[in-house]
C-alpha positions as CSV (number, residue, x, y, z in Angstrom):
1,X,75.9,80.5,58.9
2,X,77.2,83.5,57.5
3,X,80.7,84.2,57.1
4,X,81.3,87.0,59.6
5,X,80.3,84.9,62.6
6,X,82.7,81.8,61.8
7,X,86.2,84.2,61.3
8,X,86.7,86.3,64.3
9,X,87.3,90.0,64.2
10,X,90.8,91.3,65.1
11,X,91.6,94.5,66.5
12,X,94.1,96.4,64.4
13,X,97.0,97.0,66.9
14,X,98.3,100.3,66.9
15,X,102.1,100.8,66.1
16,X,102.9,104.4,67.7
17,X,103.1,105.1,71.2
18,X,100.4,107.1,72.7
19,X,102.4,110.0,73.4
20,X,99.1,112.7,74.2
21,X,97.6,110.6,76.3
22,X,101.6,110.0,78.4
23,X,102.0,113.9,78.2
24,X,98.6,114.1,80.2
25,X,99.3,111.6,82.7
26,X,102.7,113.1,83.3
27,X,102.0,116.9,83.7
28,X,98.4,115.7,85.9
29,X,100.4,113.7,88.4
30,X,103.5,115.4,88.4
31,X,103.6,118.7,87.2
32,X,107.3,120.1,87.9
33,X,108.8,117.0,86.5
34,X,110.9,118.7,83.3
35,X,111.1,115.4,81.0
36,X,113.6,115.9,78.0
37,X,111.2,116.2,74.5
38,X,111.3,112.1,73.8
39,X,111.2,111.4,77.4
40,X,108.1,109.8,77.1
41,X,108.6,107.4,75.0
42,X,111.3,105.9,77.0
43,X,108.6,105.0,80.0
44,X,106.4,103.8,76.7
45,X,109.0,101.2,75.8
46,X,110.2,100.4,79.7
47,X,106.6,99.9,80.3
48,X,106.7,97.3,77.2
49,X,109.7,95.2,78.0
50,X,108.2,95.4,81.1
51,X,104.9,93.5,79.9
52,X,107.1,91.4,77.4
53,X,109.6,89.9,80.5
54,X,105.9,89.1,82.0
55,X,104.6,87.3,79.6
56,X,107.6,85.2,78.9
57,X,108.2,84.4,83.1
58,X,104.1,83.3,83.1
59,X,104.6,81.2,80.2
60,X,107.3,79.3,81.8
61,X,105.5,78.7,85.0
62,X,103.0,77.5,82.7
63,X,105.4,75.0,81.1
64,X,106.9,73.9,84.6
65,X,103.7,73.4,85.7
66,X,102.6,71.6,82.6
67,X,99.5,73.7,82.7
68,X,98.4,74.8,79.0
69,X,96.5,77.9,80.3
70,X,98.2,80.7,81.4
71,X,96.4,81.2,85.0
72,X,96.2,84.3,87.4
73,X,98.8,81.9,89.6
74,X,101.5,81.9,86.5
75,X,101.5,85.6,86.1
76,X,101.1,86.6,89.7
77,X,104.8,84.6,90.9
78,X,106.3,85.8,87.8
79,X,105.8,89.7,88.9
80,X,107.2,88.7,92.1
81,X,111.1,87.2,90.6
82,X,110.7,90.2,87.6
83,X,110.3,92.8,90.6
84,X,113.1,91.1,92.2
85,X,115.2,91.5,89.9
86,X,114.6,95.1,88.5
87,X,115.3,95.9,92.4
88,X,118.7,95.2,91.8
């Protein structure tokens, strides 16, 4: 066998935000929202805790239901108490 088919190939995560691409979305879908110049980059790292909170809440279900695998089930009750709670 040769070597590149027995050590998988990882993507190289990126490590800025994708501020273009947040500019667009923002001015297509809402174009007289006035956003301060880092603005951006606030709903970049919301939208990251965000996924973070998720992943922790669906790897507890997980836990308490001694599963191994994270399952559609896990992630799916854990949106519903994170929504919840960011409700206030």
């Amino acid at each position: 066998m040769a070597l590149s088919t027995t050590v998988s190939q990882r993507k190289q995560i990126k490590r800025k935000a994708p501020r273009g691409f947040l500019k667009r979305v923002f001015k297509q879908r809402k174009p007289h929202l006035r956003l301060e110049s880092r603005g951006d980059l606030l709903v970049h790292l919301n939208c990251l805790l965000f996924v973070h909170r998720l992943a922790e809440e669906s790897r507890a279900n997980a836990c308490e239901n001694k599963c191994g695998v994270i399952n559609k089930d896990h992630v799916v009750a854990a949106a519903k108490v994170i929504l919840k709670k960011s409700r206030g």
